[in-house]
C-alpha positions in Angstrom: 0.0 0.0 0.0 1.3 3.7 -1.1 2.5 6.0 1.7 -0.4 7.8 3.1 1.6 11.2 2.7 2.1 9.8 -0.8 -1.2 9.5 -1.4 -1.9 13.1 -0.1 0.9 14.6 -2.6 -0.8 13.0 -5.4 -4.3 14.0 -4.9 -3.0 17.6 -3.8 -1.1 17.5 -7.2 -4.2 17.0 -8.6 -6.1 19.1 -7.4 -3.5 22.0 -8.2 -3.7 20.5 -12.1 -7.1 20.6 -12.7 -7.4 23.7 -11.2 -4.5 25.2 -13.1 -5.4 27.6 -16.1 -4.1 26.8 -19.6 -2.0 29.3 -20.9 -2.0 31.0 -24.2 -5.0 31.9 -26.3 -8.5 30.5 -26.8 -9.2 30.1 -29.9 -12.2 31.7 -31.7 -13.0 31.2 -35.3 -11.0 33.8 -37.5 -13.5 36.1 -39.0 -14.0 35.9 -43.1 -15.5 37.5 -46.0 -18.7 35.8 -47.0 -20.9 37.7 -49.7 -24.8 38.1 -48.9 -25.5 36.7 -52.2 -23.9 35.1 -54.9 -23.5 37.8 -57.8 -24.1 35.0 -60.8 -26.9 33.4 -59.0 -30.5 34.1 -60.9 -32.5 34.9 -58.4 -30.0 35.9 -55.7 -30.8 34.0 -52.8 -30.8 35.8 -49.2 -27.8 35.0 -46.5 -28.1 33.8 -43.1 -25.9 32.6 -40.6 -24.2 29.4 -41.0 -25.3 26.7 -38.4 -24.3 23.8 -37.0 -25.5 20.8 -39.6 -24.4 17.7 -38.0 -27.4 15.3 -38.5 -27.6 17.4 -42.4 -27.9 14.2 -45.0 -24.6 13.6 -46.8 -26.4 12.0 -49.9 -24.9 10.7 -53.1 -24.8 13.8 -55.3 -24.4 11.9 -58.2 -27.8 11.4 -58.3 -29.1 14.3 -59.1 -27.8 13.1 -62.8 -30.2 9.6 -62.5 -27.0 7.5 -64.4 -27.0 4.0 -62.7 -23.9 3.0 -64.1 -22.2 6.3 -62.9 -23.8 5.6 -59.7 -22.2 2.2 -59.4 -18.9 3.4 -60.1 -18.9 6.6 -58.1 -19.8 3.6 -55.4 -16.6 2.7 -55.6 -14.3 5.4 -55.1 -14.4 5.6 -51.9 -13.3 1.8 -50.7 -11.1 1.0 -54.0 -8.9 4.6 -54.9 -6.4 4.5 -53.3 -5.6 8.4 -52.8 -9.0 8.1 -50.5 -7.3 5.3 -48.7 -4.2 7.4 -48.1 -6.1 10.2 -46.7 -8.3 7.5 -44.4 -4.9 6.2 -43.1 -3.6 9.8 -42.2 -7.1 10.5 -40.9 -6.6 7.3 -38.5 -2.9 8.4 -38.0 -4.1 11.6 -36.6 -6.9 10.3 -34.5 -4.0 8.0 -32.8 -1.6 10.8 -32.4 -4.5 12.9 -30.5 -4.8 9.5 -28.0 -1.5 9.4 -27.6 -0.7 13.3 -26.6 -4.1 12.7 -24.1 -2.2 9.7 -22.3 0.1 12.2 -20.8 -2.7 13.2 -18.7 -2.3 10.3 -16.6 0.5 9.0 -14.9 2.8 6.2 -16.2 3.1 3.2 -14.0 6.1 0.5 -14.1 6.2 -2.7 -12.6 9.6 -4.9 -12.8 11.1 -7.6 -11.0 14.8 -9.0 -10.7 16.7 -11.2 -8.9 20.7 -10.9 -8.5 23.4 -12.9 -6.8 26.9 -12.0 -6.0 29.3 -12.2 -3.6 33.0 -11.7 -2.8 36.4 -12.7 -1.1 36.7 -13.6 2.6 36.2 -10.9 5.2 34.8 -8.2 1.9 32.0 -6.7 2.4 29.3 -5.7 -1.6 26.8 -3.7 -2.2 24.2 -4.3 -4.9 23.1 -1.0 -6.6 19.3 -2.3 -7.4 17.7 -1.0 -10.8 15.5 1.7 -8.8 18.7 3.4 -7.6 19.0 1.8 -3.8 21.6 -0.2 -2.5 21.3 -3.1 -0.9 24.5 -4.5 1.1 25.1 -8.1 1.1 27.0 -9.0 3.7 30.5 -9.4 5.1 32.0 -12.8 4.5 32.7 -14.5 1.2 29.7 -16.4 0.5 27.4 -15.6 -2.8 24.4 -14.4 -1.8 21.1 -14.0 -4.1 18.8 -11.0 -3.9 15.0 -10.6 -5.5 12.9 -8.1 -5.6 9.6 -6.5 -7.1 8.9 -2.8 -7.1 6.4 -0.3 -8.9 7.3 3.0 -10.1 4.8 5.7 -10.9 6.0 9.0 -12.4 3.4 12.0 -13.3 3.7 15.9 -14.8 0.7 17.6 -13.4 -0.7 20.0 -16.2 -0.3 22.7 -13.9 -0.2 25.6 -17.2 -2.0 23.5 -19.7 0.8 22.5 -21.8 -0.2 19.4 -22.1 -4.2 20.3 -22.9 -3.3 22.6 -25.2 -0.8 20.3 -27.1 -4.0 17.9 -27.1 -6.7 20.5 -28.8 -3.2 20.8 -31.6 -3.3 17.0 -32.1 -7.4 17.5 -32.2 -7.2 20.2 -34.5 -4.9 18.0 -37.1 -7.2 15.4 -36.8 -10.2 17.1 -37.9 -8.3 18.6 -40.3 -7.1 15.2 -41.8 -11.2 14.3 -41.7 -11.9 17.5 -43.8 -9.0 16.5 -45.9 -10.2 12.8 -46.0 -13.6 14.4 -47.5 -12.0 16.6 -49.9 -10.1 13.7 -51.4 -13.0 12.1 -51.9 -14.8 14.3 -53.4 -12.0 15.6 -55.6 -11.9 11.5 -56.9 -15.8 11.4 -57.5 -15.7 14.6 -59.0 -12.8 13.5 -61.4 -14.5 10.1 -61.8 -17.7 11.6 -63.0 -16.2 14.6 -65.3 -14.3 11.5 -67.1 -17.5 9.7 -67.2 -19.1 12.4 -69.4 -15.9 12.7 -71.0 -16.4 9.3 -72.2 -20.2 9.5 -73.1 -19.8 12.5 -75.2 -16.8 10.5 -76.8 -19.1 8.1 -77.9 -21.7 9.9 -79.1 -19.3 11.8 -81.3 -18.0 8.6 -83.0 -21.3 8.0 -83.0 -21.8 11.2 -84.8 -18.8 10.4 -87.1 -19.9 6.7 -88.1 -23.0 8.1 -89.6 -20.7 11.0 -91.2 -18.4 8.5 -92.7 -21.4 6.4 -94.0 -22.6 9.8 -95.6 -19.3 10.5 -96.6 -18.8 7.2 -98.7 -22.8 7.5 -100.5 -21.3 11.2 -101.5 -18.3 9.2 -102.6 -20.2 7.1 -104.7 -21.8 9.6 -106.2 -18.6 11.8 -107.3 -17.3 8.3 -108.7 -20.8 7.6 -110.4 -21.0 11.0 -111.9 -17.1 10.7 -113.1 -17.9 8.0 -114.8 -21.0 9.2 -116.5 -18.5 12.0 -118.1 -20.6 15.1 -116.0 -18.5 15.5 -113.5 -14.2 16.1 -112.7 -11.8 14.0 -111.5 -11.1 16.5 -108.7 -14.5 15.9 -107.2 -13.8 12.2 -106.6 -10.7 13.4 -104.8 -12.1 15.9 -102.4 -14.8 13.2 -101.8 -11.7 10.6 -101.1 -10.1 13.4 -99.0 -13.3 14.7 -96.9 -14.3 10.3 -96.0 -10.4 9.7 -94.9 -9.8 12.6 -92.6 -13.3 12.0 -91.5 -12.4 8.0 -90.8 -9.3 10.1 -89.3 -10.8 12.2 -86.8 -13.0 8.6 -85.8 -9.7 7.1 -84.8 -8.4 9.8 -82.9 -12.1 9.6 -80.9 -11.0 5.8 -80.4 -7.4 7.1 -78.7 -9.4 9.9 -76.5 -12.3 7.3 -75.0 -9.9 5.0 -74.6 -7.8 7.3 -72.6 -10.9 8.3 -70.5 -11.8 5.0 -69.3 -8.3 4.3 -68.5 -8.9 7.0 -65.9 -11.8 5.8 -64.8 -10.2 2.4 -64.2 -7.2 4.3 -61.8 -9.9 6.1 -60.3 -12.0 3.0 -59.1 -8.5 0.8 -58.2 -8.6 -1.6 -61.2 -6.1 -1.6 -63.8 -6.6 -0.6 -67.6 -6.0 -4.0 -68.7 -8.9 -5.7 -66.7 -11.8 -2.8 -67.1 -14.3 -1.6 -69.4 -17.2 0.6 -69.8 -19.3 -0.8 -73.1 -21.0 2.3 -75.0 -24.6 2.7 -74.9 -26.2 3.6 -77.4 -29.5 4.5 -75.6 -27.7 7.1 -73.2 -29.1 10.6 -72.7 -27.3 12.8 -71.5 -29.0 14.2 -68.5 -27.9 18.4 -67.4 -29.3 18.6 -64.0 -30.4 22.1 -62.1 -27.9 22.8 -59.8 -28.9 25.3 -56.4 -26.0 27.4 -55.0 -28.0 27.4 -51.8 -26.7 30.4 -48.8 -23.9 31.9 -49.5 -22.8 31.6 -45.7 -23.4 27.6 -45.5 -20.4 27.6 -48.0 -18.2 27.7 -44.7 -19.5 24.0 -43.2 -20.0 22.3 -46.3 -16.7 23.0 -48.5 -14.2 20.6 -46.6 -11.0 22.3 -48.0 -12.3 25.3 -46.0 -12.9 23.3 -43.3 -9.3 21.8 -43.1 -8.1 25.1 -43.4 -10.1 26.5 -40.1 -9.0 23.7 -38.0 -5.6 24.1 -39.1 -5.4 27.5 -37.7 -7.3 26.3 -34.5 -4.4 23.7 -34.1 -1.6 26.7 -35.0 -3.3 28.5 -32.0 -3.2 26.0 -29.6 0.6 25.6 -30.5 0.8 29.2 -28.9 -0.5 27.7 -25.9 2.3 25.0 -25.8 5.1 27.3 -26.3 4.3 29.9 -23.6 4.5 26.9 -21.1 7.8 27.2 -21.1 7.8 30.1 -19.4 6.9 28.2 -16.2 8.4 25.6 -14.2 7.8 22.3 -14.4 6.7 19.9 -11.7 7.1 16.1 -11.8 6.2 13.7 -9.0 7.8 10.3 -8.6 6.8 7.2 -6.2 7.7 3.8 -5.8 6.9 0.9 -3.6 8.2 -2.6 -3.5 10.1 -5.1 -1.7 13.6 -6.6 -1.8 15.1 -10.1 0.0 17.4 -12.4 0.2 14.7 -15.4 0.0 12.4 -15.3 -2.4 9.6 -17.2 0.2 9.9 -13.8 2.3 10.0 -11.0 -0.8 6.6 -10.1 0.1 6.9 -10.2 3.8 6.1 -6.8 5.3 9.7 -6.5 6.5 10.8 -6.8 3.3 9.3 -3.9 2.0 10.7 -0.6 0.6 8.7 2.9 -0.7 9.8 6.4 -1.8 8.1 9.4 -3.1 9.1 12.9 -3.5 8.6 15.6 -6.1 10.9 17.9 -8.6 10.0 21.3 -10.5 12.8 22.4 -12.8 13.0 25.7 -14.5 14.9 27.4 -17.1 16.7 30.6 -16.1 18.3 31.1 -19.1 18.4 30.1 -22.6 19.1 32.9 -25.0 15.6 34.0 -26.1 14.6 30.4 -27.5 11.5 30.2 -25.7 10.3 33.3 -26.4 11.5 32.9 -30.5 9.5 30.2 -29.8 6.1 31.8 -29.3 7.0 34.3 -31.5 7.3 31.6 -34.4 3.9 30.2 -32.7 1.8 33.4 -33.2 3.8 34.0 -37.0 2.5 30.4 -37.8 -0.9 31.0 -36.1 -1.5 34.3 -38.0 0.0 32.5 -41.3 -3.1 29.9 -40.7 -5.4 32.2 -40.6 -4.6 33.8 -43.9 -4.7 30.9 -45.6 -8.3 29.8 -44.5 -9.3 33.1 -45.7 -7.5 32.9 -49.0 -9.5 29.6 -49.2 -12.6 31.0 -48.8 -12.2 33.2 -50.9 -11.0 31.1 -53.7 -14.2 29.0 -52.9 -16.5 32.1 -53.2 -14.5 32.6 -56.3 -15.1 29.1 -57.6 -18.5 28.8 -57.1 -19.1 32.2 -58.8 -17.3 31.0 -62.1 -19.1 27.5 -62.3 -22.4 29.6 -61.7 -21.3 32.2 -64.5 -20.6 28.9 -66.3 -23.5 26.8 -66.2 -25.9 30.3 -67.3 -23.8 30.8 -70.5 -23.4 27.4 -71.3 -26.8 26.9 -70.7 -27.5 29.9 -73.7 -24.8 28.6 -75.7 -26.2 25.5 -76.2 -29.6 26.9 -77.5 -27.7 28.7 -80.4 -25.3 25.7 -80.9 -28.6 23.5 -81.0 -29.9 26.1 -84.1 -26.8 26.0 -85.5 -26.3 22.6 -85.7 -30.1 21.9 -87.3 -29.9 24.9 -90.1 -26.1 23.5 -91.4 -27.3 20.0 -91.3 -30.4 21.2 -93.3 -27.8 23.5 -95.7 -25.7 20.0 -96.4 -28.5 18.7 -97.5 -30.0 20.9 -99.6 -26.5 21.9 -100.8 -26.0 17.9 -101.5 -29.0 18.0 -103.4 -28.4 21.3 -105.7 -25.2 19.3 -106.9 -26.6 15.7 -107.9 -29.0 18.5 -109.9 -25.4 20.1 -111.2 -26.5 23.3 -109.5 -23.0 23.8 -107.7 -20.2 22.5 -107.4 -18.6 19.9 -105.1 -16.8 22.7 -103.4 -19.9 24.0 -102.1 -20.8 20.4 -100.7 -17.6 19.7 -99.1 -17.6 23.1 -97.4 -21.5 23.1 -96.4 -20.9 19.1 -94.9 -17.8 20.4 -93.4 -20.1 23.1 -91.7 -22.5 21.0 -90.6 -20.4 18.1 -89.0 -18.7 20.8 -86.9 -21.6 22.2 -85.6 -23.5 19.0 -84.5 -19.5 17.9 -83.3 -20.0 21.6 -80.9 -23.6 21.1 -80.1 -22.2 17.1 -78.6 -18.9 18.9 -76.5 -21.3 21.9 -75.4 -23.3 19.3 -73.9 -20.5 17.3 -72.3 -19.4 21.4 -71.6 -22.6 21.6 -69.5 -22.6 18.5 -67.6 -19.2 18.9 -66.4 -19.7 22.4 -65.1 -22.5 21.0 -63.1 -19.8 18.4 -61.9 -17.5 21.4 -60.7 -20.2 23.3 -59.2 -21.7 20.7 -57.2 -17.5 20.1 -56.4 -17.2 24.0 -55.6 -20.3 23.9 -53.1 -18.5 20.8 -51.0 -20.7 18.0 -52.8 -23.1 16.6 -49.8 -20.3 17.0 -47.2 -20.9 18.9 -44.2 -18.4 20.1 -41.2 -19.0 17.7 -38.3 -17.0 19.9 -36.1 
């Protein structure tokens, strides 16, 4: 049983610990700009203050574009890349480091046991120097002698100035950080996962687009050769025929190199390799251009995660203030142990046998040149660096969303004219195609108008694929359906 005086020290120690205040600041949220409405938003929406969201649904995003087999592969990005299992194994790193800075709360307790024997020349006298420091003397005569014992140690700081608790909400801080960056890479995979997705679809609908062209472009073919041979029509039309199918079967190629190259990505993105996956075209796929809301301006703060990462890393950098200005105090350690020692090992835990010691040190540093303080000066340079950066980064996330908004409007008026545009050249190659089978005009004016006309249906596919992934990036640049648990 511990010393009752030992026992006092410790709960006095205590009690001056828990009572102690923690030095440095308390950290309060660094203030930011946040708009009252976003500027390309149609209607601009009112602005309220951000609340706490924690039971707010994180739902699958990606369903706002109803595409089951984006669904199943957005599915799994977050068990099979592997740059989201990287940030999950930081995120658990973290999470261990801030168990392992809250230990030192507690004291640390040692048990150990040894036994020894020794002994000397006739008439000498030994002493055994035990592994807790005390001596032990073994006699006078020349016999060997064996000696056992069994001790614990217990050895505690008190956080008198809250070094310790403040070096805990640093650890906490990182750690909620690593979760917002845990979120961030997620979303930054899904987000890539589903802009290559679309990538791909619009890929094959322009070789789609193309097949048909190059079956058009071989009847027109045809017809050059049929009216060369009829002796109403020039060699040189047959070869601007030959030259408009073979780029044409050209460009369909380098569509093959581009999809293929998409769903390559895709494959990286879901942890397979190239070599074992595929995504078959479907012919029946629409492409679907969802209605994406910007929602509060102010609710921009909880649900970006790269802006959430960046707040707790300045509450971590503030608690590191904390840390630092400890040193400016002594430090107070108590130490106690109790065990027993004997020659016989049937009597070590005899109460005669018995041995105990306590006490208490508090060291402080009288001089060392200015580090401590260059120390909290570097603390508060690095706290006030933090904070910069979160606000850079919510303003580049105001930013962000502003462009996708600005984005998706003009896209969204682009593609009306591109869809006009499209339908009267297609109707021009016709008509055009038509005039010259009459020997109206020449093939020139065929070539050029069919030239016209697969460029703008070729526009009117990539100003879809335009549209869609803008609505990726915006749902990416409001934080997808993540949301600051913290």
């Amino acid at each position: 049983m511990l010393n009752r005086h030992l026992q006092r020290l410790i709960c006095g120690a205590a009690a001056v610990a828990l009572a102690g205040c923690a030095v440095g600041p308390d950290y309060k949220r660094p203030s930011a700009p946040v708009a009252t409405a976003y500027k390309e938003q149609t209607p601009p929406q009112g602005w309220n203050t951000a609340q706490p969201a924690d039971l707010a649904p994180r739902g699958d995003w990606w369903s706002v574009f109803d595409d089951p087999a984006l669904a199943a592969l957005e599915a799994r990005v977050a068990i099979n890349n592997q740059n989201v299992v990287a940030a999950e194994a930081a995120y658990r790193q973290a999470e261990a480091t801030v168990r392992e800075q809250r230990a030192a709360l507690f004291p640390a307790i040692d048990l150990g046991a040894g036994a020894t024997r020794s002994g000397g020349g006739r008439g000498s006298s030994g002493t055994v120097i035990t592994s807790g420091g005390g001596s032990v003397v073994t006699g006078i005569s020349g016999r060997s002698q064996n000696t056992y014992r069994a001790s614990a140690t217990a050895s505690w700081e008190p956080d008198v100035w809250g070094r310790i608790r403040r070096t805990i909400e640093g650890a906490r801080g990182q750690a909620q950080a690593s979760e917002a960056d845990l979120a961030a890479a997620t979303l930054s995979a899904q987000g890539s996962l589903a802009s290559d997705y679309f990538g791909l679809r619009s890929t094959d609908a322009q070789i789609a687009l193309l097949t048909e062209v190059v079956d058009g472009y071989r009847r027109s073919l045809q017809i050059t050769q049929n009216r060369f041979n009829a002796g109403v029509a020039p060699h040189s039309d047959v070869l601007q025929a030959q030259s408009q199918l073979t780029s044409a079967q050209g460009d369909l190629t380098d569509l093959a190199n581009t999809r293929a190259a998409f769903e390559h990505a895709i494959a990286v993105l879901v942890g397979e390799t190239p070599s074992s996956f595929g995504i078959p075209a479907d012919p029946n796929w629409k492409a679907g251009i969802p209605k994406i809301p910007a929602g509060l301006p102010s609710a921009l703060l909880q649900r970006r995660p790269d802006i959430a990462g960046a707040e707790r890393r300045a509450a971590a950098a503030s608690a590191q203030i904390g840390v630092q200005k400890a040193g400016y105090f002594p430090s107070l350690t108590l130490t106690g142990s109790y065990g027993f020692s004997a020659t016989e090992l049937g009597s070590l835990f005899d109460a005669p046998a018995s041995v105990w010691s306590f006490g208490g040190s508090l060291a402080q540093t009288l001089f060392d040149a200015g580090a401590t303080h260059a120390r909290v000066k570097e603390a508060r340079a690095a706290y006030d660096q933090a904070v910069a950066q979160y606000r850079q980064t919510v303003l580049a996330a105001f930013q962000d969303v502003e462009d996708q908004l600005a984005a998706q409007r003009v896209l969204a008026d682009e593609q009306v004219f591109r869809a006009q545009s499209a339908e009267a050249a297609q109707l021009a190659s016709t008509m055009v195609l038509n005039q010259y089978k009459a020997g109206q005009v020449d093939y020139t004016s065929v070539v050029t108008a069919q030239a016209t006309a697969l460029n703008a249906r070729r526009t009117l596919v990539q100003s879809t694929a335009s549209r869609q992934t803008t609505a990726v990036a915006l749902v990416q640049a409001l934080g997808g359906g993540w949301t600051a648990p913290f």
